[in-house]
N, C-alpha and C positions, 0 to 999 in steps of 0.2 A: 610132705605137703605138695600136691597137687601145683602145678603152673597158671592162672588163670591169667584168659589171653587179655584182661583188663590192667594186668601188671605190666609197667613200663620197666620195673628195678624191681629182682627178688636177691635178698642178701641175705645167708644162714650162715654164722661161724666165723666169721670174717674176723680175724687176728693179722695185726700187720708188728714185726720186733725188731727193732734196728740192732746191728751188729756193733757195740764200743770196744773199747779197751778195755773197758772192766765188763765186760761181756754184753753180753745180751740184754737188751731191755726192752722191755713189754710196752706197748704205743694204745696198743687195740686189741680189747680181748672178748674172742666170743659175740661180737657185735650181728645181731637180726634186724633187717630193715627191708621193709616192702614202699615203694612209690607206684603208684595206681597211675593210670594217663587222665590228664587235664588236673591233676592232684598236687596240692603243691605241701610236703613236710617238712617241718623244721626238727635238724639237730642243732642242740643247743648245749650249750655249755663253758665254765671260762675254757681261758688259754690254757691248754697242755694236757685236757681232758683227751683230746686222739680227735676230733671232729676231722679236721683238715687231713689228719696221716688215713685217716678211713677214706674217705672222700677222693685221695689221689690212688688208692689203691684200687678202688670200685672203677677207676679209669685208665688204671694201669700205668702212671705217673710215679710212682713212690720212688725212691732214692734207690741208688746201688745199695747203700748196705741195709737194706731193708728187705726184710721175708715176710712175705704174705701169705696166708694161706683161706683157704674157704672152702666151706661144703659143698657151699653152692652160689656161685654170682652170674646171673642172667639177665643178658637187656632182652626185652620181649622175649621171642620165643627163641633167642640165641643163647648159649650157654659159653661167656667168654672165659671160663676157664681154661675149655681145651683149644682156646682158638691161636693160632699161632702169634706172634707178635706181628708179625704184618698185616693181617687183616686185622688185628684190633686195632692198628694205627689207621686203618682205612676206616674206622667204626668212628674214630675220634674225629669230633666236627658235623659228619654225615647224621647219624643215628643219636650219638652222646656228645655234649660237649661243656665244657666248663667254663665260669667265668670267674677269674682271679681277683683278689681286692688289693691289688698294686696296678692299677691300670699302666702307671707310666710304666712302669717295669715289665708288662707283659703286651704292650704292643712296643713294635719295632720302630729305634727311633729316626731311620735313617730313609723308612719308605713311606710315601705318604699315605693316609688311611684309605683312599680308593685303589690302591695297590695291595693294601692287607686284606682287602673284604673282596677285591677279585681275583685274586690267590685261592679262596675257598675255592671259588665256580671252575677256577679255570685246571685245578689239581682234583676235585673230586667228582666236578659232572661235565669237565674238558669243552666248556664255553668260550667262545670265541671272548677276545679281549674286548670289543667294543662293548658286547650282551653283558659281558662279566661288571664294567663299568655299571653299564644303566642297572642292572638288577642291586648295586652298591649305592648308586643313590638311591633306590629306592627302600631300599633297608635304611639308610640313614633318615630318612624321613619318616619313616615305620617307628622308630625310637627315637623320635622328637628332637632329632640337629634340624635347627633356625639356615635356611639357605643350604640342602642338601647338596645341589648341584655346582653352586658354588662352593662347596668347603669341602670335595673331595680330593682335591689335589692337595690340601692342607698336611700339616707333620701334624702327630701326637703332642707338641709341644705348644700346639699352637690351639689346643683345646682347653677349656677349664678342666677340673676336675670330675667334676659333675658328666660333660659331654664326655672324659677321654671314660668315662665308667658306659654310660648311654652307647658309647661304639663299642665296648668289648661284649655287648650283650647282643651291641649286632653282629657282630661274628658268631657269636655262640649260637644265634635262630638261624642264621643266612640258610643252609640248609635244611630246615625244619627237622631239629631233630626230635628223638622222643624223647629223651630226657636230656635237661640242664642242670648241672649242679652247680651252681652260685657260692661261692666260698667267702662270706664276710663280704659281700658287695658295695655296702654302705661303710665300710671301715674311712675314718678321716677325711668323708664329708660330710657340711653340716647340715642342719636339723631337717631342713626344709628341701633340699637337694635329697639328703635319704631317705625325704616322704615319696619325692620324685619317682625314683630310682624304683622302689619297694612297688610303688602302684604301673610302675611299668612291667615290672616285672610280672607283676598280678596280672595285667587286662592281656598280654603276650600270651600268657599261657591258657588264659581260659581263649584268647581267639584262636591259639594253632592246636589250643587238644596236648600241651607238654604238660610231662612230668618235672616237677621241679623239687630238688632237692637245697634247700638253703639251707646255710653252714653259717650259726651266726651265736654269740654271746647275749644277744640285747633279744632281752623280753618283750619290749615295744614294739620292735621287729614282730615277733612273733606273734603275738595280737594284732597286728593290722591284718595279715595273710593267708597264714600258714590253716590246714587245713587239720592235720593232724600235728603233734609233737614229739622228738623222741629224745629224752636228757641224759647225755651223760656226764660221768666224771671218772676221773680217775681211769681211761680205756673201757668202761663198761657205763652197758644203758642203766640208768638206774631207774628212770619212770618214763611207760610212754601211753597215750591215748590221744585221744580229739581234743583240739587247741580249745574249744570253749569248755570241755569238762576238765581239762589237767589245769588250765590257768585258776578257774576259781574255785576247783577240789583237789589241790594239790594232795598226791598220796605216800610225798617221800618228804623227809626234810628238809632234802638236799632242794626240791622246787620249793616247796613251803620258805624256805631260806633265800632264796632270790627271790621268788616273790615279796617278799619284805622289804627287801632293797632297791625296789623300783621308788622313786619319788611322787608321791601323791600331792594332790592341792592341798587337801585337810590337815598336811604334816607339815605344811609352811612356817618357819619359825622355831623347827624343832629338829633334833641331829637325824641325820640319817640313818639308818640302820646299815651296817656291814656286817655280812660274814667274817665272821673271828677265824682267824689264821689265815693259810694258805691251804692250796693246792695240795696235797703229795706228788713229786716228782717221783716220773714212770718206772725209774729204777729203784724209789726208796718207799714203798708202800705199808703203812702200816698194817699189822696182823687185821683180823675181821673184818669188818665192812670199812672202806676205804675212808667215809665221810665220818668216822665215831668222834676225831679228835675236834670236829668243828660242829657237832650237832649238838643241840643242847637239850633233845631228847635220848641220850645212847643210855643204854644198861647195861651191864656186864656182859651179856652176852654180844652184846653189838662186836663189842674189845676182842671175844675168839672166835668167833664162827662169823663169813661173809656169807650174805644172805642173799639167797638166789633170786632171779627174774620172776614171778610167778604171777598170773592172774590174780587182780581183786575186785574186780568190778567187769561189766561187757565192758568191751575194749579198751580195758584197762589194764596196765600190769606195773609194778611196784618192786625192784628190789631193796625191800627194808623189814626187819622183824617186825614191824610196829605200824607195818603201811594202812593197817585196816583202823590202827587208833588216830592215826594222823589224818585219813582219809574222812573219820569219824568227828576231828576236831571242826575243820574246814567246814563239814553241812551243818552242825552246829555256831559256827561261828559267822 
């Protein structure tokens, strides 16, 4: 497949397996993902599905005992596989950059945030400290901190939660890069603070032209934003296409299944639907398609044979033996 120069992120093959004591276990398998520039996709899925182990590998982040490998991972026209580890550290921030959903945990709590946001200018475009300052307030008022120029000499501690999230996003633009990947952004802020958060996110990237990759469990999320979707579970994609055709023509169970569990008006008064069981953990994966023991459409064949990625619709793909009947229920329904 061809490079086209409108791609910000081309991902083919992408497998990341951490090394245990009882061996090897599979995180991310076989993972395809393309982010277009001014595009913004969500991967979705619960906890331990690989979102996050994919996401630091695409930046080169992953842990020591972790193997990564890929066909193919390229930011624009760069291909960072061959690229040595020092210039991909010089990529991180300038070009790519990430933002964590531990904000206290991932800015520094000893320097204060006009010192973390002029560390970018003064390490990657060797800006004078005074220019490095003013370009830092003016990022903090670009992502909506109250009093920019007053509150740069401020600690991370001395932020809410809400702001200390709003400053790691300003790190993440300060050098306009081309792609941002957002990792659970909105995690353990509340409702109105992650409407905040989400439409900042949104009006940033449609004003600078980024690719935005969000990493996130919550389907509301995803309907407010996201431009396309890509789900997984269990390390592999199971369904992806455009956020307004995969949300209300779900063509897997596994989406058909969280979308059921999202809380409607009309359902007030009455139990919520959950997904029955858990997860498979990475090491203990049931035979056939990963989701049989929790779908309450499987058939025998679900139980032995895992059913591959395949096209069911224009831009749409589906790993499920039954994507075409579930896909069939949805426009019916």
């Amino acid at each position: 497949m061809r490079h086209s120069p409108d791609t910000a992120l081309q991902v083919r093959g992408l497998s990341v397996t951490f090394g245990t004591r009882r061996g090897p276990v599979p995180a991310v398998v076989d993972l395809d993902l393309d982010v277009g520039r001014g595009e913004l996709v969500a991967l979705l899925g619960e906890s331990g599905s690989g979102k996050s182990a994919a996401a630091r590998a695409m930046m080169g982040l992953s842990a020591g005992n972790a193997t990564v490998h890929a066909q193919r991972l390229r930011l624009g026209d760069t291909d960072l596989l061959d690229l040595p580890e020092r210039q991909r550290r010089e990529l991180r921030g300038s070009r790519m950059s990430m933002v964590f959903q531990d904000a206290l945990s991932a800015l520094n709590p000893v320097l204060s945030i006009g010192d973390q946001l002029g560390e970018l200018f003064r390490e990657h475009r060797e800006t004078s400290r005074r220019r490095a300052r003013a370009a830092a307030v003016e990022l903090l008022g670009q992502v909506g901190i109250p009093d920019p120029a007053g509150r740069i000499g401020d600690y991370p501690h001395q932020f809410s939660g809400g702001m200390r999230q709003r400053i790691l996003i300003a790190m993440a633009i300060a050098l306009r890069p081309e792609l941002v990947i957002a990792d659970e952004p909105t995690t353990a802020l509340d409702v109105t603070v992650q409407a905040q958060i989400l439409e900042l996110l949104d009006s940033l990237r449609r004003e600078l032209d980024m690719a935005v990759l969000l990493i996130t469990h919550d389907l509301g999320v995803v309907s407010e934003v996201a431009d396309r979707v890509v789900v997984m579970y269990a390390g592999r994609v199971v369904e992806s296409g455009s956020a307004d055709d995969l949300l209300t023509r779900p063509a897997h169970p596994y989406t058909e299944a969280l979308l059921r569990s999202v809380p409607q008006v009309e359902q007030r008064g009455r139990e919520l639907y959950a997904i029955p069981g858990s997860p498979p953990t990475p090491g203990n994966q049931p035979s056939g398609c990963p989701f049989h023991p929790r779908c309450a459409r499987a058939v025998d064949r679900c139980r032995t044979e895992r059913p591959p990625l395949t096209t069911v619709s224009a831009g749409r793909a589906s790993a499920c033996h039954l994507a075409k009947e579930v896909l069939h229920a949805a426009v019916i329904g």
